[in-house]
CHARMM internal coordinates of N, CA and C (Angstrom, degrees):
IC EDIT
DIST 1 N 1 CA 1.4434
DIST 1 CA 1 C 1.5228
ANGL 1 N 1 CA 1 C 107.42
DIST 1 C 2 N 1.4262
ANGL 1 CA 1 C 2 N 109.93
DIHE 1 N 1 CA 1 C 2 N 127.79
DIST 2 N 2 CA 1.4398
ANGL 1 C 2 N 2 CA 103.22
DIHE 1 CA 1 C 2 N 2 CA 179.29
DIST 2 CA 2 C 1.6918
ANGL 2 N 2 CA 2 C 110.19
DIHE 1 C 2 N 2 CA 2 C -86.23
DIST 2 C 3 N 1.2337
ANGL 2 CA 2 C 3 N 111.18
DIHE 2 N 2 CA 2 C 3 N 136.88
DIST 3 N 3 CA 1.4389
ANGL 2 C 3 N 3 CA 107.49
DIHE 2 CA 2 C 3 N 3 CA 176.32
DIST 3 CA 3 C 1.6971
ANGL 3 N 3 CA 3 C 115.00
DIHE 2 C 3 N 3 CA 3 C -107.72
DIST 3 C 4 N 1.3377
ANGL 3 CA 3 C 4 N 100.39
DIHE 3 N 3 CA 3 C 4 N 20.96
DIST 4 N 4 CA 1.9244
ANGL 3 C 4 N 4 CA 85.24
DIHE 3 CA 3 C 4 N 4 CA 168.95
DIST 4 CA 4 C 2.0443
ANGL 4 N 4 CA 4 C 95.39
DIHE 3 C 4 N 4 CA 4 C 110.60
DIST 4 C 5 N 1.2178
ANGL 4 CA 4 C 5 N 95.78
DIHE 4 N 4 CA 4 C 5 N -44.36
DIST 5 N 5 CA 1.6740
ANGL 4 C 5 N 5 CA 95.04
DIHE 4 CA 4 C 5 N 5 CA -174.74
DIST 5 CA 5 C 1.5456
ANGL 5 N 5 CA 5 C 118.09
DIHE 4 C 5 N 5 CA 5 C -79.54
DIST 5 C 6 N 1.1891
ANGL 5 CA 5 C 6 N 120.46
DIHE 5 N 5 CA 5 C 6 N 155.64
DIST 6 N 6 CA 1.5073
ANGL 5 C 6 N 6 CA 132.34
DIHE 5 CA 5 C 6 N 6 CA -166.80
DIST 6 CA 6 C 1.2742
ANGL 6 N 6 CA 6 C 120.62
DIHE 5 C 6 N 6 CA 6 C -129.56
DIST 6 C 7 N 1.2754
ANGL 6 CA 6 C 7 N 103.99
DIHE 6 N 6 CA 6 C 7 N 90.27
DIST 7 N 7 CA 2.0555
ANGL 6 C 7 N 7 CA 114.82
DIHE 6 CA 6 C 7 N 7 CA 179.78
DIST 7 CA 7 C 1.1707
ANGL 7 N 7 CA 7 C 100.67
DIHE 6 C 7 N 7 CA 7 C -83.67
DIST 7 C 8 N 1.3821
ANGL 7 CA 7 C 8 N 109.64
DIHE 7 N 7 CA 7 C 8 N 123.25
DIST 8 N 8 CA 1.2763
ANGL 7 C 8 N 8 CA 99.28
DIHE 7 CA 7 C 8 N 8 CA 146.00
DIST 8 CA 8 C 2.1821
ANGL 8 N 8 CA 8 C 137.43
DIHE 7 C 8 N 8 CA 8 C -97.31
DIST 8 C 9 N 0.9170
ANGL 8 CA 8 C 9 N 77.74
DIHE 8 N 8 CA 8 C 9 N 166.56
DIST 9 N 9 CA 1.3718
ANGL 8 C 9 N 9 CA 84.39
DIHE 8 CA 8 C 9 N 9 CA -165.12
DIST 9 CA 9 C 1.3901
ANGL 9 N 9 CA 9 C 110.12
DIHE 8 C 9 N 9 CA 9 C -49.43
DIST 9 C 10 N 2.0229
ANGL 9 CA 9 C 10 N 111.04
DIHE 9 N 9 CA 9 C 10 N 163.31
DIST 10 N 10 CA 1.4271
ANGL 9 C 10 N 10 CA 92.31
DIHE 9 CA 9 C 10 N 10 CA -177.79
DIST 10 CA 10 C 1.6661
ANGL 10 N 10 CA 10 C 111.18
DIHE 9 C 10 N 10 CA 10 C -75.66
DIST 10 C 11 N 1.1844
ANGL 10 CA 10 C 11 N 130.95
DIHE 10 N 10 CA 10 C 11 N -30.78
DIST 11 N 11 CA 1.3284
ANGL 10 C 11 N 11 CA 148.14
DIHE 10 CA 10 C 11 N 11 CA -162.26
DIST 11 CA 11 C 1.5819
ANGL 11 N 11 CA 11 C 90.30
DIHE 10 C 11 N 11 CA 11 C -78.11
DIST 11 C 12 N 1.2647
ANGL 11 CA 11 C 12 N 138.57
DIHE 11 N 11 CA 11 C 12 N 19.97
DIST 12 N 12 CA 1.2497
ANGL 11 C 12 N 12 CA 131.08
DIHE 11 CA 11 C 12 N 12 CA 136.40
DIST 12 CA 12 C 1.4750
ANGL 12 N 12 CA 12 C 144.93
DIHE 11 C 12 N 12 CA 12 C -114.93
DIST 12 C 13 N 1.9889
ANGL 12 CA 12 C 13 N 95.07
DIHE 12 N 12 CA 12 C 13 N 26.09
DIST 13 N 13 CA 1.3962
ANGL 12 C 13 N 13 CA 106.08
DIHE 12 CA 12 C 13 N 13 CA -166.25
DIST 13 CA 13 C 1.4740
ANGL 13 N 13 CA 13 C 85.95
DIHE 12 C 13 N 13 CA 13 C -82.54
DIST 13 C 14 N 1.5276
ANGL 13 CA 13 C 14 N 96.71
DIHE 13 N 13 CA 13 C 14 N 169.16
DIST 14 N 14 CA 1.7675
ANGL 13 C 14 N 14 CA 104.10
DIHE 13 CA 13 C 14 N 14 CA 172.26
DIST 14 CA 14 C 1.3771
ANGL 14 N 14 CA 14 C 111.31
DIHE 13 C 14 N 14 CA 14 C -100.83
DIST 14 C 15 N 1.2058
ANGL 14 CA 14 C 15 N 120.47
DIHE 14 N 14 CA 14 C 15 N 149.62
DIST 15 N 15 CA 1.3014
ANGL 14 C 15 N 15 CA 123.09
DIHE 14 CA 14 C 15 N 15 CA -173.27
DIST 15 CA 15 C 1.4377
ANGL 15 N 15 CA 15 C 109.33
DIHE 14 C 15 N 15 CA 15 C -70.79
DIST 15 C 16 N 1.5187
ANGL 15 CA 15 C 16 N 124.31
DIHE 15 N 15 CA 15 C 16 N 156.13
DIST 16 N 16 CA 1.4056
ANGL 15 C 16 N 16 CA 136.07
DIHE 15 CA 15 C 16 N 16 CA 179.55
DIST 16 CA 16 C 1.9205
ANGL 16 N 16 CA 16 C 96.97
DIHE 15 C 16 N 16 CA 16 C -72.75
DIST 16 C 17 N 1.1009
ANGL 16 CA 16 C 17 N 103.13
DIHE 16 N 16 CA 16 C 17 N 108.39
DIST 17 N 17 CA 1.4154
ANGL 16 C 17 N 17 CA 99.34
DIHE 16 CA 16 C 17 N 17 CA 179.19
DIST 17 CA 17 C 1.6702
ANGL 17 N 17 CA 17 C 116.54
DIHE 16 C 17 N 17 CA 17 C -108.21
DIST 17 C 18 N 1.6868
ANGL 17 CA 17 C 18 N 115.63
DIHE 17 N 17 CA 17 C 18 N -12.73
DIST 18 N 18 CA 1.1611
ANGL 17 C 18 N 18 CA 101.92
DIHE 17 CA 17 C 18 N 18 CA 134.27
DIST 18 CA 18 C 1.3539
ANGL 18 N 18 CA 18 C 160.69
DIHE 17 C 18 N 18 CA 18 C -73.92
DIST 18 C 19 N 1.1672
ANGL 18 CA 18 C 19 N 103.03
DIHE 18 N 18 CA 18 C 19 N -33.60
DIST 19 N 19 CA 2.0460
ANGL 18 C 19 N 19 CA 87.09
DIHE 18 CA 18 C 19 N 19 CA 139.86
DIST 19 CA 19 C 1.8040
ANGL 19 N 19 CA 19 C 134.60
DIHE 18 C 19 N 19 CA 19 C 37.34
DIST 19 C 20 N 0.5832
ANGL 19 CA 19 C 20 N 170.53
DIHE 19 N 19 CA 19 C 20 N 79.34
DIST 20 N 20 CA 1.3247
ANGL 19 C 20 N 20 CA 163.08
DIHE 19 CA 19 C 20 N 20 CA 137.57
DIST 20 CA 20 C 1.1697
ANGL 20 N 20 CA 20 C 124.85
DIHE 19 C 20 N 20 CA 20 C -40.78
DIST 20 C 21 N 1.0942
ANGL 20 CA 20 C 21 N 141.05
DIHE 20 N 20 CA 20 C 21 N 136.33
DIST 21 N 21 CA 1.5806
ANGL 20 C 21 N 21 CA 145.22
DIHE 20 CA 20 C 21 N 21 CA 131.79
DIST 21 CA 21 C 1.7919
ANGL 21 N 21 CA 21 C 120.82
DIHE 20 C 21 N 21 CA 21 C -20.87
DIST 21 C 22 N 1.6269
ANGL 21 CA 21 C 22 N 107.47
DIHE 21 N 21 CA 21 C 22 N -47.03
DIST 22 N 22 CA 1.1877
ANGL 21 C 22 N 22 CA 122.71
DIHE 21 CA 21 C 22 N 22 CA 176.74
DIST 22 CA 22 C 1.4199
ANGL 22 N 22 CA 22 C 101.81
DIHE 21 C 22 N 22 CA 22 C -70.15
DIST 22 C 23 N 0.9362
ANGL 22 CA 22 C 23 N 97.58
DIHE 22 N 22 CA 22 C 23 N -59.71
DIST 23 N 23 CA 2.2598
ANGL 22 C 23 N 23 CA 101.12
DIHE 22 CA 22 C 23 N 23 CA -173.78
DIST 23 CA 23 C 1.3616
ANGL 23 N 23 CA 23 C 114.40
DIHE 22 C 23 N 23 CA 23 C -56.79
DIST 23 C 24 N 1.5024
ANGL 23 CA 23 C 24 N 113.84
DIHE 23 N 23 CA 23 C 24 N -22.98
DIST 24 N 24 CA 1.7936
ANGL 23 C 24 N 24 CA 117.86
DIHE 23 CA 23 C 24 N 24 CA -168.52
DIST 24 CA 24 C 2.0071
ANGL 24 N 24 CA 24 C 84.59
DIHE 23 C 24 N 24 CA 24 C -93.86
DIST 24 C 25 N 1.6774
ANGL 24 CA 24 C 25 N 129.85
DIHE 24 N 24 CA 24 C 25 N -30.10
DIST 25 N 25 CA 1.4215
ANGL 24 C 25 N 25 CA 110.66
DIHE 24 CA 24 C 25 N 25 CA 155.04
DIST 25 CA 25 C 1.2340
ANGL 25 N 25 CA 25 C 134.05
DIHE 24 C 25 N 25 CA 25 C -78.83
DIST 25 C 26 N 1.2141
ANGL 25 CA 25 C 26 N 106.82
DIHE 25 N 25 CA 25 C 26 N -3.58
DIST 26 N 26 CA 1.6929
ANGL 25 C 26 N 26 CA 103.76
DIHE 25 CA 25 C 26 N 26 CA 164.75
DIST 26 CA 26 C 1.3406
ANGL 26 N 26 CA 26 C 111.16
DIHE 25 C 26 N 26 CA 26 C -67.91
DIST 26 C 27 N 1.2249
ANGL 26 CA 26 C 27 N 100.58
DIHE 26 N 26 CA 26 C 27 N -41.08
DIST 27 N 27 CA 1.8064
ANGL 26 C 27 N 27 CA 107.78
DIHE 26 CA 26 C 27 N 27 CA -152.30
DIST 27 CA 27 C 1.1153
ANGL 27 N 27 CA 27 C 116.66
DIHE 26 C 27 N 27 CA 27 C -89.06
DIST 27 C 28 N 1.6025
ANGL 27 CA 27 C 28 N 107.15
DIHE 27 N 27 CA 27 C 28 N -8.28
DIST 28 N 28 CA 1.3204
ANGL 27 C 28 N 28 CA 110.64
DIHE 27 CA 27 C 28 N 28 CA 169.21
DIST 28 CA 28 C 1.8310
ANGL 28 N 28 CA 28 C 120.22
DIHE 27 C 28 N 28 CA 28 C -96.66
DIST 28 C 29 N 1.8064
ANGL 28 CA 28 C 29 N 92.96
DIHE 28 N 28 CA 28 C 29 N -20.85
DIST 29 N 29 CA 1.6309
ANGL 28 C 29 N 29 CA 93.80
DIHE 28 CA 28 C 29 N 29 CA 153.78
DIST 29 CA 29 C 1.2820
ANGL 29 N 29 CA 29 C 138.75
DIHE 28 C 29 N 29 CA 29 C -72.07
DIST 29 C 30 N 1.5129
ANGL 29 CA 29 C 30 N 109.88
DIHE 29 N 29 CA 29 C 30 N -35.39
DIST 30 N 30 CA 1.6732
ANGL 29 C 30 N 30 CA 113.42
DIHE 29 CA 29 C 30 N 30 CA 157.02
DIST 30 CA 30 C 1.5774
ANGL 30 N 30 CA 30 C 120.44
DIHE 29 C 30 N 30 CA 30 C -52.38
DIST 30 C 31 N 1.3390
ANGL 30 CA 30 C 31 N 104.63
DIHE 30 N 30 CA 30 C 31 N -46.50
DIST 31 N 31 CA 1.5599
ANGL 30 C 31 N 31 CA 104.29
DIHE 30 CA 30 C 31 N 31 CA 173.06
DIST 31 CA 31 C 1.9385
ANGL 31 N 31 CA 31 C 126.95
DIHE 30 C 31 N 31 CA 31 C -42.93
DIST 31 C 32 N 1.7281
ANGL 31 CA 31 C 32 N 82.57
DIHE 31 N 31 CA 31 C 32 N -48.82
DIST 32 N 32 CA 1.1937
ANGL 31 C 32 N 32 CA 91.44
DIHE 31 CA 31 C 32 N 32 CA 179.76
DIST 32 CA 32 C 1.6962
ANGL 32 N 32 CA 32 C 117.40
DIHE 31 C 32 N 32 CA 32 C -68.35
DIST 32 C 33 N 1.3089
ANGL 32 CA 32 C 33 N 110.35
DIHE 32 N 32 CA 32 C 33 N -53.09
DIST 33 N 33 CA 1.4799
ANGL 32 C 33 N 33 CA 106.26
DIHE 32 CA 32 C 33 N 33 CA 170.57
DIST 33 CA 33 C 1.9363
ANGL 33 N 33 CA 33 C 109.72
DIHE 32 C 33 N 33 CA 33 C -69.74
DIST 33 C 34 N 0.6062
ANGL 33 CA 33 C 34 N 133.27
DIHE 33 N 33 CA 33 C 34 N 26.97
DIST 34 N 34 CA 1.7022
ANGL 33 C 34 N 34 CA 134.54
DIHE 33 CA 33 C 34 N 34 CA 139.60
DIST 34 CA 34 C 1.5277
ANGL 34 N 34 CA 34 C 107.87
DIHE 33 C 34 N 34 CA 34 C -107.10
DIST 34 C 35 N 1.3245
ANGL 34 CA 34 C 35 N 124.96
DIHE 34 N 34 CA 34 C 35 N 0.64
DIST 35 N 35 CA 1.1863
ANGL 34 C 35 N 35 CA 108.15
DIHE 34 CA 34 C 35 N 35 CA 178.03
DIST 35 CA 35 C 1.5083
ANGL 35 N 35 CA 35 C 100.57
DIHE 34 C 35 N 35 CA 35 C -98.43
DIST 35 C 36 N 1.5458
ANGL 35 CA 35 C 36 N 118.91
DIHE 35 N 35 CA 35 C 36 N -28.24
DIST 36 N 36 CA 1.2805
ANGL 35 C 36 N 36 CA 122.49
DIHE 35 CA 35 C 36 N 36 CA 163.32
DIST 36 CA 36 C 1.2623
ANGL 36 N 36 CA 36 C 146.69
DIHE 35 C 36 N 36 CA 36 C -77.39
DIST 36 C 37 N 1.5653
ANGL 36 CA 36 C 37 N 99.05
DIHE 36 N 36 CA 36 C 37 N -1.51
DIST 37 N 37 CA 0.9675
ANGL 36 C 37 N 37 CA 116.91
DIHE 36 CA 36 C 37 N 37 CA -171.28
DIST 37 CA 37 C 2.1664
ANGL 37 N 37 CA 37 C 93.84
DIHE 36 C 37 N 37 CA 37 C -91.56
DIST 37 C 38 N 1.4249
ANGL 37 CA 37 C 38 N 95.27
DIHE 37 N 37 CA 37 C 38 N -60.94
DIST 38 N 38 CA 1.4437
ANGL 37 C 38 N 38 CA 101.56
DIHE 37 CA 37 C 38 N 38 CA 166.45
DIST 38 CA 38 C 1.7416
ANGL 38 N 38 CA 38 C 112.90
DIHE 37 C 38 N 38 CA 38 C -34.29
DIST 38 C 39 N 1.2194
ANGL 38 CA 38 C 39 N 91.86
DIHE 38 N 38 CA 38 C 39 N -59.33
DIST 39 N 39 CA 2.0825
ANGL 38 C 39 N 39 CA 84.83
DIHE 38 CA 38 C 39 N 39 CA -173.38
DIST 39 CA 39 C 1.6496
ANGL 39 N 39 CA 39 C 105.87
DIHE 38 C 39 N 39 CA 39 C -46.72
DIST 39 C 40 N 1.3887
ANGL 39 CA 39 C 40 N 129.77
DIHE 39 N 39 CA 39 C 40 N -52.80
DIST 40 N 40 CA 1.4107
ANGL 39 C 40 N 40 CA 141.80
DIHE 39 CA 39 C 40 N 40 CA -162.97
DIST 40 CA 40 C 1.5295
ANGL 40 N 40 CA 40 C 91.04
DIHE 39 C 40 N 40 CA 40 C -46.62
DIST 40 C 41 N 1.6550
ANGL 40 CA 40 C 41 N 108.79
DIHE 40 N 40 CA 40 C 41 N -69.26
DIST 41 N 41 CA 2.0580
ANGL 40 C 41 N 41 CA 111.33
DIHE 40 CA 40 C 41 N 41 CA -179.78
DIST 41 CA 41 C 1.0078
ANGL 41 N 41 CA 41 C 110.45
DIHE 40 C 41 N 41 CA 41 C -53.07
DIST 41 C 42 N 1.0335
ANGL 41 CA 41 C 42 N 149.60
DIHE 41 N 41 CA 41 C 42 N -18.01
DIST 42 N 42 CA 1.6103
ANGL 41 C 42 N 42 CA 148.52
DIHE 41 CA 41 C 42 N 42 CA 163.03
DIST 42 CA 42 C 1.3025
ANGL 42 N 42 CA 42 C 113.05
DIHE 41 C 42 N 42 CA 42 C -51.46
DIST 42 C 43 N 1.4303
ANGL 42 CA 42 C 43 N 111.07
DIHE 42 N 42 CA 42 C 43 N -73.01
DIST 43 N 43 CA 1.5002
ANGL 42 C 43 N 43 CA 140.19
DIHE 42 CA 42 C 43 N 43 CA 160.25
DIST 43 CA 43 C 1.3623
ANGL 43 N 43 CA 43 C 99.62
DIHE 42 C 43 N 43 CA 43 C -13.81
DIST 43 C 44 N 1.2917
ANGL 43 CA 43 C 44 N 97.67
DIHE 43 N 43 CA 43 C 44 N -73.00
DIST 44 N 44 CA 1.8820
ANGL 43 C 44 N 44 CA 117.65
DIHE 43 CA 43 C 44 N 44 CA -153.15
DIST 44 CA 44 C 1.9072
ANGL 44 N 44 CA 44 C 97.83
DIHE 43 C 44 N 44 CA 44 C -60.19
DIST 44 C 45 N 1.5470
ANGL 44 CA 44 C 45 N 105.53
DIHE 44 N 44 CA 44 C 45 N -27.61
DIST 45 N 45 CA 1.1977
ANGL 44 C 45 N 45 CA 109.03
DIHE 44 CA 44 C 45 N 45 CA -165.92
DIST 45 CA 45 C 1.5870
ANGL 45 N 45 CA 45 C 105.09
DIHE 44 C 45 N 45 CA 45 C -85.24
DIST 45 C 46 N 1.0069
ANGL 45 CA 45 C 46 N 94.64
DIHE 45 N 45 CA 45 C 46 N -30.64
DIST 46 N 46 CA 1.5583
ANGL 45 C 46 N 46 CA 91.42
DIHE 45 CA 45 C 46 N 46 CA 176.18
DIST 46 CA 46 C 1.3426
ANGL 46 N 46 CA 46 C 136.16
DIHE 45 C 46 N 46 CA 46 C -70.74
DIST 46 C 47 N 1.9312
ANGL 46 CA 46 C 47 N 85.32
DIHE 46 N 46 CA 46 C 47 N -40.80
DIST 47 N 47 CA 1.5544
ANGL 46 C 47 N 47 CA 96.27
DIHE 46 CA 46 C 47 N 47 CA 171.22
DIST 47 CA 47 C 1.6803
ANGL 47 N 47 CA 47 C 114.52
DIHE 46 C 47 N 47 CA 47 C -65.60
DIST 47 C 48 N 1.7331
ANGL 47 CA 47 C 48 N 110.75
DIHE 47 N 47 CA 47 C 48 N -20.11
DIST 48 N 48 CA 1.8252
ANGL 47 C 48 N 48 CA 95.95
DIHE 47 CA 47 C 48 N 48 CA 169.49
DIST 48 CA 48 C 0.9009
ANGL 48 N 48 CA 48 C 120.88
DIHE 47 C 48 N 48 CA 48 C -74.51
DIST 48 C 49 N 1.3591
ANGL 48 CA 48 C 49 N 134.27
DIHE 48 N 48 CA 48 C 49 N -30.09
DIST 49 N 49 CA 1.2481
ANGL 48 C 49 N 49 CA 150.73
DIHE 48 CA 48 C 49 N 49 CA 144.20
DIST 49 CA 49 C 1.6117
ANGL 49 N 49 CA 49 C 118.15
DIHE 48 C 49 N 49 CA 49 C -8.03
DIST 49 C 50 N 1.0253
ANGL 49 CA 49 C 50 N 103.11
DIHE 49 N 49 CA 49 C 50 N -72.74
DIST 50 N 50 CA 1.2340
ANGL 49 C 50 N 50 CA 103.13
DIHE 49 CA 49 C 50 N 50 CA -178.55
DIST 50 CA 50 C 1.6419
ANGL 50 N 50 CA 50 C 120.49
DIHE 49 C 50 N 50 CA 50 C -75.05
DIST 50 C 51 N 1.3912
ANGL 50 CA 50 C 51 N 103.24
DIHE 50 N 50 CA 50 C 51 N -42.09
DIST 51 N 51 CA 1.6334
ANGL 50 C 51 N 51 CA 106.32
DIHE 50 CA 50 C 51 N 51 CA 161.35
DIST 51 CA 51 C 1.3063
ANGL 51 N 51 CA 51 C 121.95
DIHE 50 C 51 N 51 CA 51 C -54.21
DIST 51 C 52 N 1.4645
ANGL 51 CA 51 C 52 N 125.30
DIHE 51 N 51 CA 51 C 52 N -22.90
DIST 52 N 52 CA 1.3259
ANGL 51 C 52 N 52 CA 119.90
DIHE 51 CA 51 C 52 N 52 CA 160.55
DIST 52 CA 52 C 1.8203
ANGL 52 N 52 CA 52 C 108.80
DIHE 51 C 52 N 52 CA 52 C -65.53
DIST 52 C 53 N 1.3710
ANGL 52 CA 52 C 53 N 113.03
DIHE 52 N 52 CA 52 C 53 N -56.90
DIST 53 N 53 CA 1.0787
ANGL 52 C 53 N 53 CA 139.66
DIHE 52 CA 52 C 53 N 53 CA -169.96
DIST 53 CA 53 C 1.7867
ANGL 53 N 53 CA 53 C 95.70
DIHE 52 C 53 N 53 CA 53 C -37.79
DIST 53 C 54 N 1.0130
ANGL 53 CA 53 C 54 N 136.94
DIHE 53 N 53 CA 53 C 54 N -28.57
DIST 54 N 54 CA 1.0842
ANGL 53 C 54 N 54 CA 164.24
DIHE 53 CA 53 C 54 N 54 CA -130.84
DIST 54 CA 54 C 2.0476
ANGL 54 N 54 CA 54 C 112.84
DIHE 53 C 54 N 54 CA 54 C -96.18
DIST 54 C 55 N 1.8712
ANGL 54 CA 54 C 55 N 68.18
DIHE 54 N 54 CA 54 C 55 N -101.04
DIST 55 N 55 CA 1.1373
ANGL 54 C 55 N 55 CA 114.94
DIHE 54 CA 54 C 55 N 55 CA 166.55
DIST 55 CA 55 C 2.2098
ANGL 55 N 55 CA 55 C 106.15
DIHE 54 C 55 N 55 CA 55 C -46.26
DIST 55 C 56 N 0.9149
ANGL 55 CA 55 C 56 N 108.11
DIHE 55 N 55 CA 55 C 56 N -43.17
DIST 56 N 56 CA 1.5634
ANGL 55 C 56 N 56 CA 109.54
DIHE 55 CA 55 C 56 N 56 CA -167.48
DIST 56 CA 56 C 1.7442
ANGL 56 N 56 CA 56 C 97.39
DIHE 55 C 56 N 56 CA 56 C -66.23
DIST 56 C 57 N 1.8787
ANGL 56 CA 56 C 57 N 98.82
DIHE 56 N 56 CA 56 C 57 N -49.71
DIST 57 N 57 CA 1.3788
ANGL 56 C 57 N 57 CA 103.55
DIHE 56 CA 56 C 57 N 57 CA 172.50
DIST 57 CA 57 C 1.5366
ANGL 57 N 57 CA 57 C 131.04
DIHE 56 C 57 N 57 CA 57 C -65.91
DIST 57 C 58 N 1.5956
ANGL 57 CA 57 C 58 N 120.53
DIHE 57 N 57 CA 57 C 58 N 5.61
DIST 58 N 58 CA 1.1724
ANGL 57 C 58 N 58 CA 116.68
DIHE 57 CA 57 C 58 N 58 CA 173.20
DIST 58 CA 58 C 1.2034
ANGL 58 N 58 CA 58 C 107.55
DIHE 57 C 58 N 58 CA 58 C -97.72
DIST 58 C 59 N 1.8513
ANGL 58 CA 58 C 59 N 116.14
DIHE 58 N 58 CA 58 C 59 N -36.84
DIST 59 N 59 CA 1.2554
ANGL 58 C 59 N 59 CA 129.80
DIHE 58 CA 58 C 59 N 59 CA -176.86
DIST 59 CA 59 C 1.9158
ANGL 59 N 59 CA 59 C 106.63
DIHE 58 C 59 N 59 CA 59 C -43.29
DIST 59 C 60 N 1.4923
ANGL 59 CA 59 C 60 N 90.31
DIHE 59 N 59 CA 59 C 60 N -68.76
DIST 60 N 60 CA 1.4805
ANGL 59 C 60 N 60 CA 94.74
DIHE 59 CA 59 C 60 N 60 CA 178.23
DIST 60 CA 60 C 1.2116
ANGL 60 N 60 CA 60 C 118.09
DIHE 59 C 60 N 60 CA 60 C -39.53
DIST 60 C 61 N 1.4986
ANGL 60 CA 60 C 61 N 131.36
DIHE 60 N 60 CA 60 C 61 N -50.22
DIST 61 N 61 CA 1.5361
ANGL 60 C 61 N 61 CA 122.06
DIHE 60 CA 60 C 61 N 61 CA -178.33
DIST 61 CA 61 C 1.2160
ANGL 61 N 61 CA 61 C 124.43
DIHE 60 C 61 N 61 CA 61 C -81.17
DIST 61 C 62 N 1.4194
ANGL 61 CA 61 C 62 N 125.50
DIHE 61 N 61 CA 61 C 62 N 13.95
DIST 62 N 62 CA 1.1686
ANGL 61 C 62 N 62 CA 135.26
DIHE 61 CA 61 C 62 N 62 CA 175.74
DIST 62 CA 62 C 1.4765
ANGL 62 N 62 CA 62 C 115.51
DIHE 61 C 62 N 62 CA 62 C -108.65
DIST 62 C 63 N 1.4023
ANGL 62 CA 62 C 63 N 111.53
DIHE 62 N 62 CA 62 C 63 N -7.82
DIST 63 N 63 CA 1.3119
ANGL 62 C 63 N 63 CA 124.96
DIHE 62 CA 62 C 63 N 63 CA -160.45
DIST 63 CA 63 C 1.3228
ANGL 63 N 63 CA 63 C 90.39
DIHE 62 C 63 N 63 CA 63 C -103.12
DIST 63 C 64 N 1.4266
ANGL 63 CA 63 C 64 N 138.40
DIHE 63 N 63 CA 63 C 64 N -42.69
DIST 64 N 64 CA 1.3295
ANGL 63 C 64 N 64 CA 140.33
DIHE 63 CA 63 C 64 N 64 CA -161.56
DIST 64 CA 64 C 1.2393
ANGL 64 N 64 CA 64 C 105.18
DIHE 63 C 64 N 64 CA 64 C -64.59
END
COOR INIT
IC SEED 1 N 1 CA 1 C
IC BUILD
């Protein structure tokens, strides 16, 4: 049902024509250092991980 309003389609947005070359390398260097930054907490998470992983298993054999 048409109600009076007028979308237009997506294939008639206009492209971002400010934009840069410089801004599309920034943004792909920030990206990248959040992507490295993410891998490091992973890391870090894993490595507690396992130091718990560890640690729980010494507890137990000391406890027996």
């Amino acid at each position: 049902m048409n109600n009076g309003t007028s979308e237009a389609p997506a294939t008639t947005r206009t492209p971002r024509t400010t934009t840069t070359t410089e801004e599309l390398d920034t943004l792909k260097r920030e990206l990248m250092k959040a992507e490295v930054r993410l891998a490091k907490a992973r890391a870090t998470v894993t490595g507690a991980e396992v130091d718990i992983k560890f640690l729980n298993a010494r507890l137990k054999a000391l406890a027996k």
